[in-house]
Backbone as XML, in Angstrom:
<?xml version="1.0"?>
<chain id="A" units="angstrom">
  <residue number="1" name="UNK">
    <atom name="N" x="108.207" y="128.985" z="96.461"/>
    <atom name="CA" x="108.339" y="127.844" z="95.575"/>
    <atom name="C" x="106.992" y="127.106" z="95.494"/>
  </residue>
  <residue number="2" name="UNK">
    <atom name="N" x="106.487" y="126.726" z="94.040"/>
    <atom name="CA" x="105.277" y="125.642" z="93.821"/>
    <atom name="C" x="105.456" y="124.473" z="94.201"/>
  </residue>
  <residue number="3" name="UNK">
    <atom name="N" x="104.713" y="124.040" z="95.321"/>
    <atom name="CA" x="104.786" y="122.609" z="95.106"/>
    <atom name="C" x="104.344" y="121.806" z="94.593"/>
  </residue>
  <residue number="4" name="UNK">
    <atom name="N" x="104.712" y="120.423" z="93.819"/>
    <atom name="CA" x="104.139" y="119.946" z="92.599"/>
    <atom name="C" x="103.019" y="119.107" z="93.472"/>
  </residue>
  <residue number="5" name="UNK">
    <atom name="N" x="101.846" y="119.103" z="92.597"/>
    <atom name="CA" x="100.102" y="118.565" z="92.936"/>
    <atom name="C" x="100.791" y="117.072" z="93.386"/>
  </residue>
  <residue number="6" name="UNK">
    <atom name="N" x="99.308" y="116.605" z="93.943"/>
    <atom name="CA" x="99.343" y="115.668" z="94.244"/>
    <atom name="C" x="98.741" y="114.253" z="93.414"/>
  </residue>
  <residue number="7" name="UNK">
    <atom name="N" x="99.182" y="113.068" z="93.103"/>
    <atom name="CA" x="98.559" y="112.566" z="92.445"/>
    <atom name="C" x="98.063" y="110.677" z="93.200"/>
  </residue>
  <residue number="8" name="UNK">
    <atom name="N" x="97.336" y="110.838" z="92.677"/>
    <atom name="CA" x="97.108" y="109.269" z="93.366"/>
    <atom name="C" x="97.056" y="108.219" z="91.711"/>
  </residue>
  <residue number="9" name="UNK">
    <atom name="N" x="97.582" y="106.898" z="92.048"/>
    <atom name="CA" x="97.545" y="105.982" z="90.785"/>
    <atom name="C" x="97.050" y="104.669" z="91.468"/>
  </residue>
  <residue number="10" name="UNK">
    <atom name="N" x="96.270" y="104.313" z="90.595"/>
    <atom name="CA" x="95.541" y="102.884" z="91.255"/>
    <atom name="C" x="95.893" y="101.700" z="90.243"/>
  </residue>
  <residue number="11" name="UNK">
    <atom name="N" x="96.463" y="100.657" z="90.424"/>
    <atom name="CA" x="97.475" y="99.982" z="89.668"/>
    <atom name="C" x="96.406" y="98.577" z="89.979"/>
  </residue>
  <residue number="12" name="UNK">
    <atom name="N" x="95.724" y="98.301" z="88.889"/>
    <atom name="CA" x="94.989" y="96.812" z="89.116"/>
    <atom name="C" x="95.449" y="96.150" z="88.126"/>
  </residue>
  <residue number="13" name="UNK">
    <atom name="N" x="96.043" y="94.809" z="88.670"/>
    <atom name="CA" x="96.725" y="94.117" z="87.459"/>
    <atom name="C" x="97.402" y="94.858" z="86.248"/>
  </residue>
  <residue number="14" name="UNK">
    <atom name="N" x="97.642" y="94.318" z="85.162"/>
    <atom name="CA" x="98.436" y="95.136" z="84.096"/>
    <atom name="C" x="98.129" y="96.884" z="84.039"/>
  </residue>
  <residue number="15" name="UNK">
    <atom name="N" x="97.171" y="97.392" z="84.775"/>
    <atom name="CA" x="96.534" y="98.424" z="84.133"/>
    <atom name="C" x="96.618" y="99.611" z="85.722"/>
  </residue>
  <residue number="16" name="UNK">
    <atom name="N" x="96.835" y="100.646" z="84.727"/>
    <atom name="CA" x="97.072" y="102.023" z="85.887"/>
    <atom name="C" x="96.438" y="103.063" z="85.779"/>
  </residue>
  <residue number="17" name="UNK">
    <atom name="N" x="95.778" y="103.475" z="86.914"/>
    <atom name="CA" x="94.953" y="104.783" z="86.329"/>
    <atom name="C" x="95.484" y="105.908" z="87.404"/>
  </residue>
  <residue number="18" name="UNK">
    <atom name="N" x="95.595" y="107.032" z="86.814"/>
    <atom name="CA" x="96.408" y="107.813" z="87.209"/>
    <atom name="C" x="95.426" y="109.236" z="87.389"/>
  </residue>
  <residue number="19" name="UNK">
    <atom name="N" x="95.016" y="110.141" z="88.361"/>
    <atom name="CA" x="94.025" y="111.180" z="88.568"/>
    <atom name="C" x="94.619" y="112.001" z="89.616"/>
  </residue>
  <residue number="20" name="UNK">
    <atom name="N" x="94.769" y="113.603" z="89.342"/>
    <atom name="CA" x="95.204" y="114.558" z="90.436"/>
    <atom name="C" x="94.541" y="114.264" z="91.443"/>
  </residue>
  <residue number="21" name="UNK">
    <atom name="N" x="94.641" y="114.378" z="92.573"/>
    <atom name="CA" x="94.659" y="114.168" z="94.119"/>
    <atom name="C" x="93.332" y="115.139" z="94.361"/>
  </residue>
  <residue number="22" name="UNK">
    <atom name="N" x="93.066" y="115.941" z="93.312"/>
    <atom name="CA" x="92.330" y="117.096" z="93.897"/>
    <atom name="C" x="90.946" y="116.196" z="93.334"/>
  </residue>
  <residue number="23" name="UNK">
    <atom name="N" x="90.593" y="115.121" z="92.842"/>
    <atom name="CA" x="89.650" y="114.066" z="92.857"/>
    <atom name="C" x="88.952" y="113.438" z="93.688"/>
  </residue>
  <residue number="24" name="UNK">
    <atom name="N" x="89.782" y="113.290" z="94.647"/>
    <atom name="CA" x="89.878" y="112.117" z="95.442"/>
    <atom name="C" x="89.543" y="112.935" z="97.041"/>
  </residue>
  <residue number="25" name="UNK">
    <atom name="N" x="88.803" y="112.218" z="97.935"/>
    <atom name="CA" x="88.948" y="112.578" z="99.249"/>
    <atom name="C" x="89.397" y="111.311" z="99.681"/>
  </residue>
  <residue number="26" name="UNK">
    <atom name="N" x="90.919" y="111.950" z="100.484"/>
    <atom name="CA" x="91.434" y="111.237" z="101.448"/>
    <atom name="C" x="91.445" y="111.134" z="102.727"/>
  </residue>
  <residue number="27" name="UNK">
    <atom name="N" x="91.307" y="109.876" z="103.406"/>
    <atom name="CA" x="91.050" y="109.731" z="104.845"/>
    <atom name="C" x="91.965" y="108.723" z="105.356"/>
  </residue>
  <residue number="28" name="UNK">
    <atom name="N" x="92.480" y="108.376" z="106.697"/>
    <atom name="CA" x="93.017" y="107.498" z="107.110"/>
    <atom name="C" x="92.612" y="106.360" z="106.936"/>
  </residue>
  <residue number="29" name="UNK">
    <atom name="N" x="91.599" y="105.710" z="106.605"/>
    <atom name="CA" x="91.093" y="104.221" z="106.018"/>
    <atom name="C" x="91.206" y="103.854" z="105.075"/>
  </residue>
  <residue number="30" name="UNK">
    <atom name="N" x="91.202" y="105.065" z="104.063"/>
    <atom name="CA" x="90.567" y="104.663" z="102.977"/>
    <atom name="C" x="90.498" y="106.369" z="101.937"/>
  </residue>
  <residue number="31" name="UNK">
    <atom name="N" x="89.681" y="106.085" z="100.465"/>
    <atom name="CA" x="89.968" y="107.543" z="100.106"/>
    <atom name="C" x="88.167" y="107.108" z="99.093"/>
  </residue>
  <residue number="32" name="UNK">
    <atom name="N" x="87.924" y="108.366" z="98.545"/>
    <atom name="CA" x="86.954" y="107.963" z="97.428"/>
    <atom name="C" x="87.623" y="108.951" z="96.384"/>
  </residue>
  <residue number="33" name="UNK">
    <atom name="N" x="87.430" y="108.514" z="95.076"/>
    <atom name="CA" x="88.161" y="108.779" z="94.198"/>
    <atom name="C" x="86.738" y="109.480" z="92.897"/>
  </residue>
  <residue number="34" name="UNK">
    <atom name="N" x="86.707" y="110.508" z="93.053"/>
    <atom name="CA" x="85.528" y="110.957" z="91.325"/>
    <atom name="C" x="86.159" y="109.938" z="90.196"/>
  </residue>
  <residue number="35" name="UNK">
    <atom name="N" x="84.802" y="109.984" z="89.411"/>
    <atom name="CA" x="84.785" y="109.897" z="87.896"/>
    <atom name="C" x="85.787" y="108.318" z="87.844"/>
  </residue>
  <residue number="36" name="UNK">
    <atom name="N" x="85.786" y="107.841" z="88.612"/>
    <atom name="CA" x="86.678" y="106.108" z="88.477"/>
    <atom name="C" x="85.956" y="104.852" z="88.557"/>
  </residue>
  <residue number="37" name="UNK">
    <atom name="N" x="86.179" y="104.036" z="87.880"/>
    <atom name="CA" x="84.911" y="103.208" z="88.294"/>
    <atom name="C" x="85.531" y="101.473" z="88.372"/>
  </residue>
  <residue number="38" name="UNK">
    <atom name="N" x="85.269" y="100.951" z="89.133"/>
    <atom name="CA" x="86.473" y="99.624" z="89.325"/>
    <atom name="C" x="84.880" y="98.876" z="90.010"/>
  </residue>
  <residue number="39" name="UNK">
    <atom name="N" x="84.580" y="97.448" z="89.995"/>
    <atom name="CA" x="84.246" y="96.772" z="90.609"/>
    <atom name="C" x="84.666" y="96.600" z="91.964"/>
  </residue>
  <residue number="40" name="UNK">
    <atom name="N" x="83.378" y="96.574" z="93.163"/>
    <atom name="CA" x="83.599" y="96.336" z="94.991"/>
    <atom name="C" x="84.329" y="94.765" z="94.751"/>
  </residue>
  <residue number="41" name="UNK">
    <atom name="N" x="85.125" y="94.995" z="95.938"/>
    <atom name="CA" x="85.775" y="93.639" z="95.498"/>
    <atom name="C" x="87.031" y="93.333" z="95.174"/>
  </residue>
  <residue number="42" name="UNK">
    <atom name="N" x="87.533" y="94.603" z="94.042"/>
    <atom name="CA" x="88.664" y="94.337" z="92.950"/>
    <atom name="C" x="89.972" y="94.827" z="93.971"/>
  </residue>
  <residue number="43" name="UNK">
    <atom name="N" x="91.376" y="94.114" z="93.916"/>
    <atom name="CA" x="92.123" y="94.338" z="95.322"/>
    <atom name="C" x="93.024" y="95.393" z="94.024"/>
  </residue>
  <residue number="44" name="UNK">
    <atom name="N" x="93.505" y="96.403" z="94.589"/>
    <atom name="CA" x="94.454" y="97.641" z="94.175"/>
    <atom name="C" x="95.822" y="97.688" z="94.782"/>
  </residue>
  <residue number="45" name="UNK">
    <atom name="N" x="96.298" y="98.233" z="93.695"/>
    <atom name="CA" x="97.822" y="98.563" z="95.154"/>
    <atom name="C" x="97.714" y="100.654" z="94.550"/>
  </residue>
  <residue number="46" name="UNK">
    <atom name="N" x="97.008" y="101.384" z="95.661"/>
    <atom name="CA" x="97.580" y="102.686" z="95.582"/>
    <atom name="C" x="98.262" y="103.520" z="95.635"/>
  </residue>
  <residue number="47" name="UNK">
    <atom name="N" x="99.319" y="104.182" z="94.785"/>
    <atom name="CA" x="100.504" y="104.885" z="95.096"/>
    <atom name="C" x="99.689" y="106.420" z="94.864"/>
  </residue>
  <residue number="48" name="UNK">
    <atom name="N" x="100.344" y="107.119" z="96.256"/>
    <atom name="CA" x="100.367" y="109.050" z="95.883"/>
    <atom name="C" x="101.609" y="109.370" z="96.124"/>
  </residue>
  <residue number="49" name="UNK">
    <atom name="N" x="101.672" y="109.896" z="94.910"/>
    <atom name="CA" x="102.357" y="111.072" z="94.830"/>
    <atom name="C" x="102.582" y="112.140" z="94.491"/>
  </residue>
  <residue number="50" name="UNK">
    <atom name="N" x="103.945" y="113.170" z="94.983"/>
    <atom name="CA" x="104.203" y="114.259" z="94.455"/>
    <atom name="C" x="105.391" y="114.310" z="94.619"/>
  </residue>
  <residue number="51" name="UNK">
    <atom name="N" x="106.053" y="114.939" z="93.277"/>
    <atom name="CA" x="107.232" y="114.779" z="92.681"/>
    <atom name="C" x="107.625" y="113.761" z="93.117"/>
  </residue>
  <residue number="52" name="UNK">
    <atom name="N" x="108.591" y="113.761" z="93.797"/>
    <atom name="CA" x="109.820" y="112.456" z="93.452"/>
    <atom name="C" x="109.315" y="111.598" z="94.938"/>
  </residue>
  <residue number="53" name="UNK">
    <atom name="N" x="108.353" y="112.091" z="96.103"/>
    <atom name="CA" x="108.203" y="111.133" z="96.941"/>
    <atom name="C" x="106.418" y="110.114" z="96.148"/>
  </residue>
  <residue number="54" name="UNK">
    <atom name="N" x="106.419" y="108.982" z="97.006"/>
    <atom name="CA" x="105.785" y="108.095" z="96.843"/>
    <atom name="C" x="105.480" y="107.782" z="98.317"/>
  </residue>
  <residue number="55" name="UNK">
    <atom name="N" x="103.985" y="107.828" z="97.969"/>
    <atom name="CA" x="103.801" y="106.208" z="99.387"/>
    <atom name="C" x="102.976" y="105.226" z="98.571"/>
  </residue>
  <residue number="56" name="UNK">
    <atom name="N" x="103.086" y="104.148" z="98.938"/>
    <atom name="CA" x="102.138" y="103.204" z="98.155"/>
    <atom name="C" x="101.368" y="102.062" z="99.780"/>
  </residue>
  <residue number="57" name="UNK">
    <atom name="N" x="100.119" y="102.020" z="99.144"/>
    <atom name="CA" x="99.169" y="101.265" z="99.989"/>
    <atom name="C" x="98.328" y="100.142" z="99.328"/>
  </residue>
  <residue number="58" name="UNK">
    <atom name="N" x="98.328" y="98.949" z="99.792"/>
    <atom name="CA" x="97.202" y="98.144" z="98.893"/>
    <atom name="C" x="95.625" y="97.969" z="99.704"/>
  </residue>
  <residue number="59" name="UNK">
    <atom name="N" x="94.616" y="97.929" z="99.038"/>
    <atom name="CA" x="93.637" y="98.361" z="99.422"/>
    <atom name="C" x="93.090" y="97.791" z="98.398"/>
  </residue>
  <residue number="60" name="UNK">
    <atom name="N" x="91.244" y="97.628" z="98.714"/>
    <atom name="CA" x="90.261" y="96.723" z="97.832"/>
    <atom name="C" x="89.279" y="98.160" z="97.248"/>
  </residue>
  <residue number="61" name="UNK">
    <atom name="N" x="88.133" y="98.120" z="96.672"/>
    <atom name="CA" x="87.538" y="98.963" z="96.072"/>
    <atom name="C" x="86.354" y="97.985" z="97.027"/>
  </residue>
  <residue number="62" name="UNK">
    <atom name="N" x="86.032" y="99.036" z="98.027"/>
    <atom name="CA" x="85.102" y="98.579" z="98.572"/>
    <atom name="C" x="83.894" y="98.639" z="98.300"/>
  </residue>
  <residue number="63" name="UNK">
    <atom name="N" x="83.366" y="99.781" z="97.384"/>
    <atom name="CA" x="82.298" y="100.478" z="96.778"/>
    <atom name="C" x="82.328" y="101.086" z="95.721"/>
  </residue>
  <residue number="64" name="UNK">
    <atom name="N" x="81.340" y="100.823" z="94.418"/>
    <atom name="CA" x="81.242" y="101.766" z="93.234"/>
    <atom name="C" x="79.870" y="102.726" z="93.282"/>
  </residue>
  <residue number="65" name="UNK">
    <atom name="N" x="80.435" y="103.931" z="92.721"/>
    <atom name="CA" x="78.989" y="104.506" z="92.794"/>
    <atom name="C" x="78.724" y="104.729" z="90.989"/>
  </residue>
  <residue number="66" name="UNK">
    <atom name="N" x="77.727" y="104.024" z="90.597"/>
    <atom name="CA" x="78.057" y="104.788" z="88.913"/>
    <atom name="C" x="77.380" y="106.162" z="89.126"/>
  </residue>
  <residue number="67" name="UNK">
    <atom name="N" x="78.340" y="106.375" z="88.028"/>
    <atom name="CA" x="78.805" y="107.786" z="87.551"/>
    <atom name="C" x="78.734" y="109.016" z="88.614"/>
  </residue>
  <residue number="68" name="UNK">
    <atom name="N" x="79.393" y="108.425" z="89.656"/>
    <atom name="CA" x="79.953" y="109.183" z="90.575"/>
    <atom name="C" x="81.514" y="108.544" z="91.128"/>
  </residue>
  <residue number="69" name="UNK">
    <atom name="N" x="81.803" y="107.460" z="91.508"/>
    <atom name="CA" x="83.037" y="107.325" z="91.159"/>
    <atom name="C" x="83.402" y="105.993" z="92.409"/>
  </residue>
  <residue number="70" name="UNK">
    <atom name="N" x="84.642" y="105.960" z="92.868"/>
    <atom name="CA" x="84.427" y="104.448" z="93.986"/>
    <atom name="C" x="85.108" y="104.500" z="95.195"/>
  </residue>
  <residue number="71" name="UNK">
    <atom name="N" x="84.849" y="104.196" z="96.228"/>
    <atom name="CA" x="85.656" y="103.897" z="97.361"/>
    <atom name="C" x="86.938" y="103.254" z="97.949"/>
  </residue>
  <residue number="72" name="UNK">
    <atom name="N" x="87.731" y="103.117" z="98.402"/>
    <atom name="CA" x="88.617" y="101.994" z="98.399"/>
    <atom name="C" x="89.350" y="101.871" z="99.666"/>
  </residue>
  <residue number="73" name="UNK">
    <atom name="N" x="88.945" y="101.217" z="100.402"/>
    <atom name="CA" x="89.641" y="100.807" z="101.916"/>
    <atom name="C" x="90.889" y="100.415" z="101.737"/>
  </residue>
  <residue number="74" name="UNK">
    <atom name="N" x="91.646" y="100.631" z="103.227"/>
    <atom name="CA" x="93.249" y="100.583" z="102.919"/>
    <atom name="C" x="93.508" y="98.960" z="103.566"/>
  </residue>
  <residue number="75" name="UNK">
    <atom name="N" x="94.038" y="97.923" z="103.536"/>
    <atom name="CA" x="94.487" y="96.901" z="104.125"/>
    <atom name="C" x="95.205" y="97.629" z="105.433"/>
  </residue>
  <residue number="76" name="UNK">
    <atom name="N" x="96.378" y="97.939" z="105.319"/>
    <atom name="CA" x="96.794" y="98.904" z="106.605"/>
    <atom name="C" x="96.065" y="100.233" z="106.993"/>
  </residue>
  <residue number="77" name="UNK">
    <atom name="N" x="96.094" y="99.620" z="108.547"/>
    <atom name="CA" x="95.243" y="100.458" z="109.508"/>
    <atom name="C" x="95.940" y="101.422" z="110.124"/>
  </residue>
  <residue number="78" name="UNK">
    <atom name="N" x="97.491" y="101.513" z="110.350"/>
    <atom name="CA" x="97.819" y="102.405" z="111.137"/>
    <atom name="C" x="100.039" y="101.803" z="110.349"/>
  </residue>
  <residue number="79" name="UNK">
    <atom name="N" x="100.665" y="102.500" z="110.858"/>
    <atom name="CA" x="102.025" y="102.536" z="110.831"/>
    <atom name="C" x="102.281" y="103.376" z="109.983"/>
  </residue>
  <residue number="80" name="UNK">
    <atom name="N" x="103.515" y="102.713" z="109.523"/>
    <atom name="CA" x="104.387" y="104.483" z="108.490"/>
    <atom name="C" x="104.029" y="104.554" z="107.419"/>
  </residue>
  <residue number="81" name="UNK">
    <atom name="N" x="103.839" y="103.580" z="106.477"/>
    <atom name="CA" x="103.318" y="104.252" z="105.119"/>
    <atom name="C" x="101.982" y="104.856" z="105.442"/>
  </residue>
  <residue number="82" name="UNK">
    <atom name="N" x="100.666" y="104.859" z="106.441"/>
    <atom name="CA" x="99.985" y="105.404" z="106.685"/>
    <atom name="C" x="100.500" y="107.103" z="107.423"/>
  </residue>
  <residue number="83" name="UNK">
    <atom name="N" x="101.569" y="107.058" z="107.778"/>
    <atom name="CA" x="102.202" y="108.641" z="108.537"/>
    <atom name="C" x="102.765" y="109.239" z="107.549"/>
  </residue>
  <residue number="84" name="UNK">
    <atom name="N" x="103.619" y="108.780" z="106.826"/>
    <atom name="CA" x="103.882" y="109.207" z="105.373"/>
    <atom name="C" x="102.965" y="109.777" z="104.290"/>
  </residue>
  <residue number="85" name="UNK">
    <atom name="N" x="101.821" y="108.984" z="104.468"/>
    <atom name="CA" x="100.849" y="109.341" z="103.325"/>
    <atom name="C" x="100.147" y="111.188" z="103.807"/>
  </residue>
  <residue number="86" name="UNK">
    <atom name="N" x="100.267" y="111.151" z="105.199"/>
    <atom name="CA" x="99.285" y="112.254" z="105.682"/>
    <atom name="C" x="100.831" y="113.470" z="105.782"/>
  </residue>
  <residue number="87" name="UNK">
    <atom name="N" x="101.842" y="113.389" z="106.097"/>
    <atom name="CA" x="102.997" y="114.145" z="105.471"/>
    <atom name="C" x="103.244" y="114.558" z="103.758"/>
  </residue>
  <residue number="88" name="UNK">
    <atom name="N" x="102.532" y="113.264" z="103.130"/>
    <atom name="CA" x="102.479" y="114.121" z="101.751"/>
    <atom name="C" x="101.824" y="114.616" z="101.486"/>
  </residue>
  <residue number="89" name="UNK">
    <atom name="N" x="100.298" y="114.557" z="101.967"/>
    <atom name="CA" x="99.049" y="115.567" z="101.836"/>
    <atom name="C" x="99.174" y="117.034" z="102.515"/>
  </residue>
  <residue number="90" name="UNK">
    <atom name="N" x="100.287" y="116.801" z="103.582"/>
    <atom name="CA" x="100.436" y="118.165" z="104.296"/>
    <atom name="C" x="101.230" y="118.855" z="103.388"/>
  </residue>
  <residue number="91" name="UNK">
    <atom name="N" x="102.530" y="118.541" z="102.913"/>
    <atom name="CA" x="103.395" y="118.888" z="101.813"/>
    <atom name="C" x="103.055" y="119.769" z="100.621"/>
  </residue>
</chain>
């Protein structure tokens, strides 16, 4: 069976941007995301997913790189939506 990709969505105020997972390097702090570009500073709430699970994390955009793409630290450092998130990357 395929399992469906992974996606990450970065939800700043009214506005959502949505990019396959295969973009992005993810780490327990934090992730950097290609080709995205948000002001250091700007606070996010990040959801990944695939298919029907979700984890969601809020986190700031700690760093932009132009035209390479931006950083974004997680507010939570450790607990379950952080154990969850690394179960859906294993998934």
């Amino acid at each position: 069976m395929v399992k469906p990709p992974l996606f990450v969505k970065i939800q700043v105020g009214p506005r959502c941007i949505c990019v396959p997972a295969e973009h992005a390097l993810i780490g327990p702090t934090g992730f950097f995301l290609q080709e995205v570009q948000l002001l250091a500073g700007t606070p996010v709430v990040v959801q990944f997913c695939r298919g029907r699970y979700k984890v969601s994390l809020p986190g700031t955009v700690y760093a932009h790189y132009a035209d390479l793409g931006l950083s974004v630290e997680f507010k939570e450092r450790s607990g379950l939506a952080l154990q969850r998130l690394g179960t859906l990357q294993a998934a």
